[in-house]
N, C-alpha and C positions, 0 to 999 in steps of 0.2 A: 504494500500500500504506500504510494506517495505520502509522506512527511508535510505537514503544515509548518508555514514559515511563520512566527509569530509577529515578524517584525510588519508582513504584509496585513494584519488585521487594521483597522482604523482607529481604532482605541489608542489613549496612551498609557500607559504605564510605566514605573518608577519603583528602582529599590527603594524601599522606606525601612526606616532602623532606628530604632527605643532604645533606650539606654538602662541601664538595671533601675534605676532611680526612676523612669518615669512614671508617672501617674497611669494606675493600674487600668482604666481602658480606654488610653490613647496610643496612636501609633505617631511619634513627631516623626517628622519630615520636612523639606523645604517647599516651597514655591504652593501652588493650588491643594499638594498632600495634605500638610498641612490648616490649609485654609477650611478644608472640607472636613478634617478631624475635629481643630474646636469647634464649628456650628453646630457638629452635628449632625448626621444622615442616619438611614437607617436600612435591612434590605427591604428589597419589593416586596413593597405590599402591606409595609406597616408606616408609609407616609412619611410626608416631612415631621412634621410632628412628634415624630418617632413612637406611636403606640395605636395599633390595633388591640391586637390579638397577644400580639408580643413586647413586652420593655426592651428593646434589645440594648444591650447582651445581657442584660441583669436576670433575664426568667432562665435562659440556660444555666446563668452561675447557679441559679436560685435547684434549678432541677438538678444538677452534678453533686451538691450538696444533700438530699436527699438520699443519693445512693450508696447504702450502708456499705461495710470497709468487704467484705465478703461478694460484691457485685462492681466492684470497679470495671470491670472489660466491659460490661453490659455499658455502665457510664459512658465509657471512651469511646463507645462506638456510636452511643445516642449521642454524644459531643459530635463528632467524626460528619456523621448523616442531617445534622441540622446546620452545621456552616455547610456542608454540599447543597443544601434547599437552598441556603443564603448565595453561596457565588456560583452556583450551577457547574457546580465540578459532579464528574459522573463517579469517581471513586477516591476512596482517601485510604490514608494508611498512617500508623504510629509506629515511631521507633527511637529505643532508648539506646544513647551513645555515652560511653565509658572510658572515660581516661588509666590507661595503665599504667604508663611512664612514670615514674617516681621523681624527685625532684623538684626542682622548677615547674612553673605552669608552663604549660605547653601553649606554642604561642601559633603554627604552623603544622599541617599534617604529618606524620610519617609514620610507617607501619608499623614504630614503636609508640607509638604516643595513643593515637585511638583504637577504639574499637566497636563495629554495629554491633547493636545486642537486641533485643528480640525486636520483633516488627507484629503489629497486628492490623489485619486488615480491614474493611469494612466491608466491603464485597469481595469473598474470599474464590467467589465464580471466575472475578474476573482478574484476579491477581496470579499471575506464572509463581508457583511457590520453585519453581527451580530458576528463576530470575534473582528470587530473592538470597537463595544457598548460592548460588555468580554474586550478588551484591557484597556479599560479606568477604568472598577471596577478595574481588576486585577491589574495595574499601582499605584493604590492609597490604595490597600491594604494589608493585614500586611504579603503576601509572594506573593510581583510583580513580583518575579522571575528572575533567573539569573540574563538573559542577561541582562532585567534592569537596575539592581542591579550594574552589570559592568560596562555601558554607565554612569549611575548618580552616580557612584565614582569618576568621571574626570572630574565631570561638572567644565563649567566654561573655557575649552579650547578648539581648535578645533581638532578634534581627528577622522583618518578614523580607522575601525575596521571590522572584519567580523568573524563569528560561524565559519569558517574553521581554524582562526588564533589563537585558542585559546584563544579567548575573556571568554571563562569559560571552567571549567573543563567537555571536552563532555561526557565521560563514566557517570559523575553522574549527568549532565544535563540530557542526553534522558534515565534518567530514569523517568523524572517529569510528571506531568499531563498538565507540562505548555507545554514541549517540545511534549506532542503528541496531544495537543490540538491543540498549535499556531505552529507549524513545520511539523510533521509527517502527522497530516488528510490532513495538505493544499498541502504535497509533498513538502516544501522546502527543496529543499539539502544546498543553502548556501544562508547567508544573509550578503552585506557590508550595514555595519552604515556611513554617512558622517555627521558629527555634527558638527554645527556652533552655538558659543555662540555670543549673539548681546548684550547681557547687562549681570548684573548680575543676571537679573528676569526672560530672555528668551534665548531661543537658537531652532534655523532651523535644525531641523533633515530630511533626505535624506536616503531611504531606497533601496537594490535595492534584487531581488527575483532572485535566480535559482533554478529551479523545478530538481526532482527527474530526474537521465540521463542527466543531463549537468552538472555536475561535480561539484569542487569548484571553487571558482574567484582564477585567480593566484596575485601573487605580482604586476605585472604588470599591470592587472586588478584593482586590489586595489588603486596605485597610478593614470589613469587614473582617476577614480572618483575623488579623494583626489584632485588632479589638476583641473580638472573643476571647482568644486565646490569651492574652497579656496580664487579666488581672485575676486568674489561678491559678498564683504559684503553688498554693495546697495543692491541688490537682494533679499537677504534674507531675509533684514530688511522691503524691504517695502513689499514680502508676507507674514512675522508675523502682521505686522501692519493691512493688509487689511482684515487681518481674524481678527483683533482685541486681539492679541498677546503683549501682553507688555504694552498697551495701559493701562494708569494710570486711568484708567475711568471701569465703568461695563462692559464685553465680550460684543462682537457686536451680534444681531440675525443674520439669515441668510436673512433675510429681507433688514437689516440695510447694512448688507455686502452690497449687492449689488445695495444699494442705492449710495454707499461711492464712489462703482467704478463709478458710471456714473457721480455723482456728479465729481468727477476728470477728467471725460472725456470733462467738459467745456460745454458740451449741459445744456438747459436752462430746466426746469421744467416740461415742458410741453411733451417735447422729451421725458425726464427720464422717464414720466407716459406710455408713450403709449408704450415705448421701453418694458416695465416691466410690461404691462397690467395692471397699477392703474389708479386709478379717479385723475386727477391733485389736488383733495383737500389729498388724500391719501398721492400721492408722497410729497407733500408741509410738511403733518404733518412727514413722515420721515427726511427729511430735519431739518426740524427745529428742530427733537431731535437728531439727529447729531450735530448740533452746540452746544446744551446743553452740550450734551457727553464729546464734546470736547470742551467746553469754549471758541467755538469762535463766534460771531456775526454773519460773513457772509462766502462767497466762498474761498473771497482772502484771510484769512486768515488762514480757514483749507486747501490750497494747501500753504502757507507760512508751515504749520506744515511738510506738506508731503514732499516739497522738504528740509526742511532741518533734514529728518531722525525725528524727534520725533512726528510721527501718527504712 
């Protein structure tokens, strides 16, 4: 399938990039970006005025808060599918990135310094899970490519971005094998980045997909995202955390994942097993390397870690 040039859409669009310090749901910017974050906008269909149906963004934060500590994926993905209603992206995806390099902060990429860590999709029909297992060699190797390349030159701040705004040079991007492998065969015509750093060792990336025939995101579109996403850094932090992102200890299995979440859901041992199909001695022996993991004795004290942000 021919590639969409995003440059050829009539829209404008613009890197725009928040500083850790900004005011939790603006995106600053220069020139009109900005002009159009302090007034004020909202998406289609909730008016200038900004309220139908929707506060935006405040009824999303308001709904992601709702969702007990044992249902986060479910959150991420109603997160995920309600900015796609907002900028008319057909697919989204989440993925938590990890700093290993010890040391100095890491200022520039290299196959010592990061690394992808789990990804989850929202439509997992239309997501190549064997793109995704390529994304992670290519990520940690010695040409991860562009766009890469461009996202972990800014690590470290919160930064919304997309292929249509000249996040890289596109004439000699799609000439690459990275651009017709991971863009052209899957039909992306545009891709916005929302990247949120939580420490210096991890940061929440937010991807969001429009296929060939739906043009680029506009500026508008772009701040959208940049606004949802900027003023929950709880959010973030605790789905790096329950994939085992950041977590000063070994990555979690997917086992272990979702022991984590039930254990959080406050149900007793017994529940956990049958909820997950193990034998109560199964669920018990995950449990009890969970404590190890995390250095604590019993329940109350890994939801002491959860709620104050360091799980």
């Amino acid at each position: 399938m021919d590639s969409f040039d995003p440059r050829s859409d009539t829209t404008v669009c613009r890197d725009l990039t928040a500083s850790e310090e900004s005011e939790p749901a603006s995106v600053h910017g220069t020139g009109e970006a900005s002009k159009l974050s302090r007034h004020g906008w909202y998406p289609r269909g909730c008016g200038s005025a900004g309220r139908k149906d929707v506060e935006y963004p405040y009824e999303l934060w308001d709904r992601l808060s709702d969702f007990g500590a044992q249902s986060l994926d479910q959150a991420l993905r109603y997160c995920m599918k309600q900015i796609c209603a907002w900028i008319g992206a057909q697919n989204a995806f989440w993925l938590g990135t990890m700093r290993v390099a010890q040391g100095e902060p890491a200022v520039l990429h290299s196959r010592f310094d990061w690394q992808m860590g789990p990804v989850v999709s929202l439509n997992q029909v239309s997501t190549n899970r064997r793109r995704i297992r390529q994304s992670r060699e290519v990520f940690v190797s010695d040409d991860p490519g562009q766009t890469n390349l461009a996202m972990l030159a800014e690590v470290g701040q919160f930064r919304v971005r997309s292929l249509g705004t000249g996040l890289v040079d596109f004439d000699d991007f799609r000439q690459t094998p990275h651009y017709d492998y991971f863009y052209r065969e899957s039909a992306i015509s545009d891709r916005i980045w929302v990247v949120f750093p939580i420490d210096g060792d991890s940061e929440s990336c937010f991807c969001f997909d429009k296929y060939s025939g739906s043009g680029c995101f506009t500026e508008q579109e772009l701040i959208i995202a940049g606004e949802a996403l900027r003023g929950v850094k709880w959010f973030h932090r605790q789905i790096l955390r329950s994939h085992g992102v950041g977590v000063r200890v070994s990555r979690l299995t997917p086992a272990e994942h979702r022991a984590l979440h039930e254990l959080l859901s406050g149900d007793s041992e017994k529940v956990i097993a049958e909820r997950l199909g193990w034998t109560p001695a199964t669920a018990h022996q995950y449990v009890k390397g969970l404590y190890r993991k995390f250095g604590v004795r019993r329940r109350a004290e890994l939801m002491s870690l959860w709620l104050k942000g360091r799980l």
